[in-house]
C-alpha positions, 0 to 999 in steps of 0.5 A: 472488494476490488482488487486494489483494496483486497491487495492492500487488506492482505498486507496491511496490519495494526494501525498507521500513524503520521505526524505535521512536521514543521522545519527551520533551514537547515535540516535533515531527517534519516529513516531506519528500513522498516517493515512498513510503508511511508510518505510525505508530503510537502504542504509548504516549501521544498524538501530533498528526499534521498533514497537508499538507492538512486538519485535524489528527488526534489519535492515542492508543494503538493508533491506526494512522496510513497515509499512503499518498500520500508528501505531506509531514506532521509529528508533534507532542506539541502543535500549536504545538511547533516542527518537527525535520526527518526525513531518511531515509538514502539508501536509504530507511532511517530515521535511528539512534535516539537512545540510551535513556532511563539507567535510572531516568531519565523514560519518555517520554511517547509512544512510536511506531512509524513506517515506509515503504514505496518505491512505484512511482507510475507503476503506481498501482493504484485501490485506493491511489489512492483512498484518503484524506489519512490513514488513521486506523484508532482503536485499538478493543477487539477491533478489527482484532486481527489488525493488532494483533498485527502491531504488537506483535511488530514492536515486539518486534523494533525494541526488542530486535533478535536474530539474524534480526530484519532479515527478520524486520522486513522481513516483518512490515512487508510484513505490516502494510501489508497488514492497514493496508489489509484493515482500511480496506477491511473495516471503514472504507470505508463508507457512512452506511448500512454498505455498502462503497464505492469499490473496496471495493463492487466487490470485494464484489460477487458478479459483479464481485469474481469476475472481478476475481480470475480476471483477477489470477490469470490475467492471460494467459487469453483473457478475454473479457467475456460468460465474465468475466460467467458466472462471476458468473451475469451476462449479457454486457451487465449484467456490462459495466454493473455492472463499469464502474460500480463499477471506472469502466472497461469489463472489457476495459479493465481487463484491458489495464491489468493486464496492461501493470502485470504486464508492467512490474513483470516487466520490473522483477524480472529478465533473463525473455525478452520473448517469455515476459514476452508470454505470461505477459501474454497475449499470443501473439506478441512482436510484439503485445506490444511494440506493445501495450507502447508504446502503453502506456508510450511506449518498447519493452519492452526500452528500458524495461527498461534505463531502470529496470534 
């Protein structure tokens, strides 16, 4: 796995939902902080997203909109309309729409998609962590086409659901959040003279995004730093340097936070023996695991599976 997809299958939970949302001028939409994630994207007309901090930021058509840290925000047609509250079903699932718009009555003015994602925040991986307030992804010509048609045949879908549509949404939003985030980090996460910044400079980096993938893709390897650093033609002391100073702790630290994050989401996903859930970990002995475990997360493997069973 790369590391993008692995940052988000560690924080990811349950199943994300989203809805077509058709509004008449005027209106407005207020969402509670949450734990999750949300977007919204603007199929027709223009919205003004107001976050709970910072400015405003207009959306037009084909502007994406993720908010990837579950504060409270609203949606509105004009900044002083005044707000609706948005309450999500128990399980996350966004309210029924309302009905249509009868034949040859108005079309609305704005037309959107808006979606969330449930998280596991205790886990937060550095490449959400650090993303801004709002990631604002303007609707470009031959920009992001990929993410483009994401949006149109998950619209597709919310309009005229049929047989199948349910995990074909399922997958499609999956798909989304994924193409929201390769296209911040490809295309917007720069610096004034077009250089990668952040956790985007260390995956472009030769020697470090190397090692960061050999480390996701085989977390249970006995890594050591000086063969993390031949795999990117680095000696052990200047691979050590650059890794810190783009990802902000030393390898082997890294390392063991990854494999604790895996540990935990595998704890999560099913009933696999802990001595297996040590090995895929890199661990040799069940032993060293759970104390490694504990001084992670502050309970036993197996207390901490029952907890979030």
């Amino acid at each position: 796995m790369d590391v993008l997809s692995d940052a988000i299958a560690a924080m990811r939970t349950g199943r994300p939902h989203s809805a077509r949302n058709d509004k008449h001028a005027p209106w407005g939409m207020r969402f509670q902080a949450s734990d999750g994630a949300g977007f919204h994207v603007v199929l027709r007309g223009a919205a003004l997203l107001i976050p709970a901090e910072g400015e405003p930021v207009a959306l037009g058509p084909g502007d994406v909109a993720f908010l990837a840290h579950g504060r409270g925000h609203a949606l509105a047609s004009a900044p002083d309309v005044p707000l609706e509250e948005v309450r999500l079903d128990a399980d996350g699932r966004w309210p029924e729409p309302g009905p249509p718009s009868p034949a040859g009555g108005p079309e609305p003015d704005t037309v959107m998609l808006c979606g969330a994602y449930t998280l596991d925040r205790s886990r937060a991986h550095p490449l959400l962590t650090e993303l801004p307030e709002v990631v604002h992804l303007p609707a470009r010509v031959g920009a992001h086409r990929s993410l483009r048609a994401a949006v149109e045949l998950l619209g597709e879908e919310l309009q005229e659901p049929r047989p199948g549509s349910a995990t074909i949404v399922s997958s499609l939003l999956d798909t989304l959040l994924l193409y929201i985030l390769r296209a911040w980090w490809e295309g917007e996460r720069r610096d004034a003279q077009g250089h990668p910044t952040g956790w985007a400079a260390a995956l472009a980096d030769p020697a470090v995004g190397v090692a960061l993938r050999a480390v996701h893709s085989d977390p249970a390897h006995p890594w050591t730093v000086e063969e993390l650093g031949a795999r990117g033609g680095l000696s052990r002391a200047a691979f050590a340097r650059r890794f810190t100073a783009l990802v902000g702790e030393p390898p082997l630290a890294y390392l063991t936070w990854w494999r604790m994050t895996t540990a935990g989401r595998l704890l999560r996903a099913d009933d696999t023996p802990l001595r297996l859930v040590a090995q895929r970990t890199g661990y040799t002995s069940e032993f060293a695991f759970a104390k490694a475990f504990k001084r992670e997360f502050g309970v036993a493997p197996g207390q901490y599976r029952r907890r979030v069973s």
